[in-house]
C-alpha positions in Angstrom: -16.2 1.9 -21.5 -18.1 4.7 -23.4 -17.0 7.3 -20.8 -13.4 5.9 -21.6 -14.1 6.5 -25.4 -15.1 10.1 -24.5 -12.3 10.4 -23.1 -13.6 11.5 -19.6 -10.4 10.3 -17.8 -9.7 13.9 -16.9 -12.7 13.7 -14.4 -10.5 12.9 -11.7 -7.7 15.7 -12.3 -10.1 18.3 -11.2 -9.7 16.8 -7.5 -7.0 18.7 -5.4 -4.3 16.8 -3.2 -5.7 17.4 0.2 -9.7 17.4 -0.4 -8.3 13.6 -1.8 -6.0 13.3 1.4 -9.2 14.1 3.9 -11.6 11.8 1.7 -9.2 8.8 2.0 -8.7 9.6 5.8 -12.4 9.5 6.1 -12.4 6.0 4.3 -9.8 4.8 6.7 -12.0 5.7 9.5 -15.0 3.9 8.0 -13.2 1.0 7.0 -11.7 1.0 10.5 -15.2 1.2 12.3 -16.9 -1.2 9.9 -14.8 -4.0 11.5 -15.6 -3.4 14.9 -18.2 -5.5 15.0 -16.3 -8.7 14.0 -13.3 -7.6 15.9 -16.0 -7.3 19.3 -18.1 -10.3 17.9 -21.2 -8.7 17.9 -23.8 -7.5 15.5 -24.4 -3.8 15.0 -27.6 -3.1 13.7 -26.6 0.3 11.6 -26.1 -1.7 8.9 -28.1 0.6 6.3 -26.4 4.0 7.0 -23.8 5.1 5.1 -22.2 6.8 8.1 -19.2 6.7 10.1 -20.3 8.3 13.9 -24.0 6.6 13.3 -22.2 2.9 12.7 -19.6 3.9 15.9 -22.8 4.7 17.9 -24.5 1.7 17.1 -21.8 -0.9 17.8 -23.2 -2.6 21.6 -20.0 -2.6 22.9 -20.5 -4.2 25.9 -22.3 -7.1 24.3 -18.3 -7.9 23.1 -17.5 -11.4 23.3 -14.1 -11.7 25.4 -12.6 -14.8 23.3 -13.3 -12.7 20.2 -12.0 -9.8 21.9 -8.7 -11.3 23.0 -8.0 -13.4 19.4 -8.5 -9.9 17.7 -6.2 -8.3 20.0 -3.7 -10.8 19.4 -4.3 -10.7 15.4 -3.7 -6.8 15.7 -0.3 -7.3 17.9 0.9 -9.3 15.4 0.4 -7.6 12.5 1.2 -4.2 13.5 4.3 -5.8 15.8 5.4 -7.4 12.6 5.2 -3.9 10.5 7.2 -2.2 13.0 9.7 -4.4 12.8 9.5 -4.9 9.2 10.3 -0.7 9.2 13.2 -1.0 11.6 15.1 -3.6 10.4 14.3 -4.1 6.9 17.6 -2.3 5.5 19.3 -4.8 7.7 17.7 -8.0 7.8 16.1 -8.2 4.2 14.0 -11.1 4.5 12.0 -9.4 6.5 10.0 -8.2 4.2 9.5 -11.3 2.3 7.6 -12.3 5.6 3.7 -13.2 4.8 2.2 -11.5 7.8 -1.1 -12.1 6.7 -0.7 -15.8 5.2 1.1 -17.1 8.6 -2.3 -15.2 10.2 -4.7 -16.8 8.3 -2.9 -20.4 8.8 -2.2 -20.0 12.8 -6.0 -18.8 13.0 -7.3 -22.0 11.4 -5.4 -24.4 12.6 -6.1 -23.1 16.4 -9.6 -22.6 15.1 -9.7 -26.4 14.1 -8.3 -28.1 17.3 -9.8 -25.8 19.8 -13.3 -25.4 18.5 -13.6 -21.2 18.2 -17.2 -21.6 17.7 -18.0 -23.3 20.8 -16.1 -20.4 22.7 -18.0 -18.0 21.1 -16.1 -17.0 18.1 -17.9 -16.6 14.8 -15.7 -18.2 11.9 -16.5 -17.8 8.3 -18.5 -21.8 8.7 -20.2 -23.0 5.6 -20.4 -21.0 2.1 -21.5 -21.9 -1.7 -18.8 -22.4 -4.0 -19.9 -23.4 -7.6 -19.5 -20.8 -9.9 -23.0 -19.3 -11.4 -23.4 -20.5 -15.3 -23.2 -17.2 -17.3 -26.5 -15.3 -19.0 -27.4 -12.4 -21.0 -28.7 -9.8 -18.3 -32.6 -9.5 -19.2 -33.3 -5.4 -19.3 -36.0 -4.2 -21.2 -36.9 -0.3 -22.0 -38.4 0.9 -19.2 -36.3 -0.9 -16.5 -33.3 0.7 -18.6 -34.6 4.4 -18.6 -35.6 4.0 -15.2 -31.6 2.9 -14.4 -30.1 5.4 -16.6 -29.5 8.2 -14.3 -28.5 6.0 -11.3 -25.9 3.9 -13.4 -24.5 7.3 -14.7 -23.8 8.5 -10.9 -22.8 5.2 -9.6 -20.4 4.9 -12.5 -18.7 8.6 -11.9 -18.7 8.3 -7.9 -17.1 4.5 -8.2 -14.6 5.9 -10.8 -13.8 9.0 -8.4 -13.5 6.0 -6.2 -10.8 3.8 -7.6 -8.9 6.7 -8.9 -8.5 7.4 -5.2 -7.4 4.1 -5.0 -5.0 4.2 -7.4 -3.3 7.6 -6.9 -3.1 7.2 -3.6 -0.7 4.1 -4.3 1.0 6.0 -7.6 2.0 9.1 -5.1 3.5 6.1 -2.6 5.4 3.9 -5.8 6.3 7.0 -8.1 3.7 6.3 -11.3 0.8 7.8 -12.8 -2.4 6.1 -13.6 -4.2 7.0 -16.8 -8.2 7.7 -16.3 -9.0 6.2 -19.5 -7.6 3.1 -19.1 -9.1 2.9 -15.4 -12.5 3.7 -17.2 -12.2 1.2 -19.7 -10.8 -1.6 -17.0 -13.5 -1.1 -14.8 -15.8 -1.0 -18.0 -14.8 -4.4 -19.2 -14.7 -6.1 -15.6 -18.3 -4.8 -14.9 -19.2 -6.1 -18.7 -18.0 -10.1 -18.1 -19.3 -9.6 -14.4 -23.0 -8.7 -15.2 -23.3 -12.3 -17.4 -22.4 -13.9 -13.8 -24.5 -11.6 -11.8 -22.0 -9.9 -10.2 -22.2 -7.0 -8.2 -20.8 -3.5 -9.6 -17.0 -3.6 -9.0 -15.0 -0.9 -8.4 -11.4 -0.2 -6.7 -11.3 -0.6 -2.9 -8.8 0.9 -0.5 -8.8 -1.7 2.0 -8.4 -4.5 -0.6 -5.5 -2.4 -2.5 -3.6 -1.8 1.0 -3.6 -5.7 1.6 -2.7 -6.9 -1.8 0.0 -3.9 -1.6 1.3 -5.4 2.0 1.7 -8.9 0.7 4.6 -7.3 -1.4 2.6 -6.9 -4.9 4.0 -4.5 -7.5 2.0 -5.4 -11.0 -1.3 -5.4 -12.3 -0.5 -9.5 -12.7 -0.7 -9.6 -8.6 -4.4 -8.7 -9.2 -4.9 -11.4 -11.9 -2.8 -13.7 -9.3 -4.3 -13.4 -6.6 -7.9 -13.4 -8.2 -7.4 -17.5 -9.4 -5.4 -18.1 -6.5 -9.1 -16.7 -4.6 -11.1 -18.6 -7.0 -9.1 -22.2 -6.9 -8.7 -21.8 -2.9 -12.6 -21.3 -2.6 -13.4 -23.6 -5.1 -11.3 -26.4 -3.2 -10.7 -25.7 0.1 -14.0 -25.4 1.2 -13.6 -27.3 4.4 -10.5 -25.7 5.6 -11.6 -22.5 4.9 -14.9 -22.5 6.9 -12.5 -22.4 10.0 -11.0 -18.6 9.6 -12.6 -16.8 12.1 -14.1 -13.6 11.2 -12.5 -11.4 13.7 -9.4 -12.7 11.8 -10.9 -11.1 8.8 -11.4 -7.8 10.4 -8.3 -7.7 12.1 -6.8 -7.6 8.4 -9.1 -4.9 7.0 -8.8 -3.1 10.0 -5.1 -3.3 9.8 -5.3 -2.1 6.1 -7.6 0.7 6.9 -5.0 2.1 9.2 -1.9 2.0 7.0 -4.2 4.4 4.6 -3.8 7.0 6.6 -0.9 9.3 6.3 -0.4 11.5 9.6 2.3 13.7 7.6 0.4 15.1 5.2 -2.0 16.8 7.8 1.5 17.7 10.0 3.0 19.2 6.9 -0.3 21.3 6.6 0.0 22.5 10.5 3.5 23.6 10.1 2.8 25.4 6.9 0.0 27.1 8.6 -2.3 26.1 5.5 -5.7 27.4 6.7 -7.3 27.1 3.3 -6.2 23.3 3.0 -6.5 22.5 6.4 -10.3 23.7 5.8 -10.7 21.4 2.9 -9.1 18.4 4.5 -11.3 18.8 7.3 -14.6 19.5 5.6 -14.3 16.7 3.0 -13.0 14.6 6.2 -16.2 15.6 8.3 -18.7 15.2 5.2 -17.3 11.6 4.3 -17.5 10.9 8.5 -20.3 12.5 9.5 -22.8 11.9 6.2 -21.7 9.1 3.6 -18.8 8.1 0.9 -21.2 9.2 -1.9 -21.3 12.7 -0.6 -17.7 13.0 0.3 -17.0 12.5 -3.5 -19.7 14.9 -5.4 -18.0 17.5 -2.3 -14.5 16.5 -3.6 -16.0 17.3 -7.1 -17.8 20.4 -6.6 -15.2 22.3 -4.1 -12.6 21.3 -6.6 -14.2 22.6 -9.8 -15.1 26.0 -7.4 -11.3 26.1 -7.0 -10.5 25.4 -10.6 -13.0 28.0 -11.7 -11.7 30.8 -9.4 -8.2 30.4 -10.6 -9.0 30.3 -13.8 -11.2 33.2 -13.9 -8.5 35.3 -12.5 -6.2 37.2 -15.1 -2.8 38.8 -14.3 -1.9 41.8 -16.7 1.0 44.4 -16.6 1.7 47.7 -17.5 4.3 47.8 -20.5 6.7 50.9 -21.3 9.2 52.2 -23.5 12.5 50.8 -22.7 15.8 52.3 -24.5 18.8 50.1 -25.8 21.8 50.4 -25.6 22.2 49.8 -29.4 19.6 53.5 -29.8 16.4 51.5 -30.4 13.7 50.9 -27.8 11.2 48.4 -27.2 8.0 47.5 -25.0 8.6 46.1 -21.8 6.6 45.1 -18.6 7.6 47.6 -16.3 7.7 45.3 -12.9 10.9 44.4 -14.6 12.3 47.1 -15.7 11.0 50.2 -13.5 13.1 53.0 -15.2 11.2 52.4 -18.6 9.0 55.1 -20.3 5.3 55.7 -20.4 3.8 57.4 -23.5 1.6 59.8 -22.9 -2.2 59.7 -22.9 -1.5 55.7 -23.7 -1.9 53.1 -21.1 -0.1 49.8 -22.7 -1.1 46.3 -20.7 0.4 42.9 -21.4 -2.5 39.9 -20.7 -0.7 37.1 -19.4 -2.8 34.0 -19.8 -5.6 33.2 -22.6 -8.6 35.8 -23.0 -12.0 33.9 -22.9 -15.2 34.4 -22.0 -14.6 33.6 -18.3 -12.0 36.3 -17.5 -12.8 39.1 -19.6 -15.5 40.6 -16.8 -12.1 40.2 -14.5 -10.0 41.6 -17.0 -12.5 44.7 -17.4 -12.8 45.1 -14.1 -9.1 45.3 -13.8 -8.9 47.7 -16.6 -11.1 50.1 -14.9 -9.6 50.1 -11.7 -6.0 51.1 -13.8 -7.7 53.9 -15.1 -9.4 55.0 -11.9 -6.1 55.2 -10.9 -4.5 57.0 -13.1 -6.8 59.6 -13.5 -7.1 60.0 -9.2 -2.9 60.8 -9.4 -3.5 63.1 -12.5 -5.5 65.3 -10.0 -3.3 65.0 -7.2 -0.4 66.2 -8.9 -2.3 68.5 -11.1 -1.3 67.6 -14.2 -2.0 68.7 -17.8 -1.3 65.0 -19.6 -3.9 64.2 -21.9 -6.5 62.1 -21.4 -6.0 58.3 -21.6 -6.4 56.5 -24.6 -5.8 52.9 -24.3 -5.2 49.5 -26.7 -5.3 46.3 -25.1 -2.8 43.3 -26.2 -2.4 40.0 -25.7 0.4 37.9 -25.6 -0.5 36.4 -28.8 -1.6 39.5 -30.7 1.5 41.1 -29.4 4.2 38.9 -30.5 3.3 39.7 -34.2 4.3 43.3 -33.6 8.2 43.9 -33.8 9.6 45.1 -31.0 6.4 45.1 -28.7 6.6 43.2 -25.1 
């Protein structure tokens, strides 16, 4: 909430399209490999590393139970079946997609779970949980367990922003809106403020979670308010009937989700545009998120971003004005790119700055500067020439828009 005062919204402008593209590919993948385990029913014991290949290596694949192994392949038939068919006929058959693939899932699951006894076959299900709702308290933080948190709240609170802004502009590119940072800030601000008198854990958006809310048709902000008491009175009430979903049911979903993140035509697009500088970044912000962690993924996402921002901005373009005549018998200053037969005065050299002069670009600009000398000066010795020597003024745009007649 105090970033959101601040105004530090912007934080996630600085990201470029593709760098975001790899990094949600690489989520995809995680998410994808994270549910092996229940989709295999077996336990993987990487559970502390944050990444991808090291949680792929680790899952004992052959210690997969087959019951598990066929109900998750049948859970993954039908949802994927049932989103092909969804994007086929859809534009024909319109209830379609009013269909609840996920709530018909979750019901056939249980009820087969219930009459055939999944656990004596081998297949975990969710089985007994704790549903009262924790009283709410002050959090107890004194002085030094606060200085001592400072610097890690400050990252955690940046990288989970980065985080859900990925979340959300992944689905405003796909629906046509534009989420504001600020108000994301001060959302996830005010959620993590009520949540820390229950104890909560630090929330922040989620990609898989997003992608299933999304495919069960929502549309609104209120779908997240929805579907949060729906969770809460189903949990709170349905405690027996819910201890039957299987967990490979579970994964199946998430896994499912993980892979509609993924959009294969943004990386096509890049090969047929022979792209090598963003096919680069997609793939190095892909392999970091992989191969190392989430966290890392991010502050890369931050840093090659800002490099990028910085060298474009540092760059200057400037152009040589001349002496154009009317028609009318009066003249004026003109680039000459556009107009090549204008007129150069002699022993001046006349440049227009296009773009702001700061402190960033003026070594560029110098540098520039120089080199147009250098160059006039070598062709005054090639062809020999008496012209004077040059004398030069430097104008920008805004300095040269108070002088009549000049660019």
């Amino acid at each position: 909430m105090v970033l959101s005062a601040l105004g530090a919204g912007f934080i996630d402008n600085i990201i470029s399209g593709y760098l975001l593209n790899g990094f949600i590919v690489g989520v995809a993948l995680l998410i994808i490999v994270e549910q092996l385990p229940g989709l295999l029913g077996v336990v993987s014991p990487a559970k502390g590393s944050d990444s991808t290949y090291t949680k792929l290596i680790s899952v004992p694949f052959t210690k997969a139970n087959l019951n598990t192994v066929i109900l998750s392949f049948c859970c993954l038939l039908f949802l994927f079946g049932l989103q092909a068919l969804k994007t086929r006929f859809a534009s024909r058959q319109k209830w379609l997609v009013h269909v609840p693939a996920i709530l018909i899932l979750v019901f056939v699951t249980v009820v087969f779970s219930y009459t055939l006894n999944f656990s004596s076959l081998g297949i975990k299900i969710i089985g007994d949980y704790t549903s009262a709702i924790p009283t709410p308290a002050a959090p107890i933080l004194d002085y030094e367990q606060f200085k001592r948190l400072l610097p890690n709240v400050i990252v955690i609170s940046i990288i989970g922003y980065i985080q859900s802004q990925c979340v959300t502009r992944s689905f405003g590119l796909q629906h046509g809106y534009f989420p504001s940072g600020n108000r994301e800030l001060f959302a996830l601000g005010s959620a993590n403020l009520i949540g820390s008198f229950f104890g909560c854990y630090v929330t922040f958006g989620s990609l898989p979670r997003s992608r299933i809310l999304a495919t069960a048709g929502a549309r609104t902000t209120i779908a997240g308010v929805l579907s949060a008491l729906i969770v809460l009175a189903l949990f709170s009430t349905l405690e027996t009937v819910l201890r039957y979903i299987p967990k490979a049911v579970l994964s199946a979903i998430v896994a499912n989700a993980g892979y509609n993140l993924i959009d294969f035509s943004e990386f096509a697009f890049l090969i047929e545009m022979k792209s090598i500088g963003d096919i680069f970044m997609f793939l190095l912000t892909f392999g970091v998120t992989t191969f190392i962690s989430i966290s890392d993924g991010i502050v890369l996402c931050l840093l090659l971003s800002s490099l990028l921002i910085l060298r474009k901005t540092t760059k200057i373009n400037i152009g040589l004005v001349g002496l154009l005549d009317l028609e009318n018998g009066d003249s004026m200053y003109i680039d000459a790119r556009n107009y090549p037969n204008c007129k150069f005065v002699d022993g001046v050299i006349a440049v227009r700055i296009y773009g702001p002069l700061q402190f960033y670009n003026a070594g560029r600009l110098r540098r520039r500067i120089e080199l147009l000398l250098e160059a006039e000066r070598n062709a005054r010795e090639i062809a020999d020439s008496n012209a004077p020597e040059i004398s030069y003024k430097l104008l920008s745009s805004r300095i040269a828009t108070r002088e009549k007649g000049l660019l």
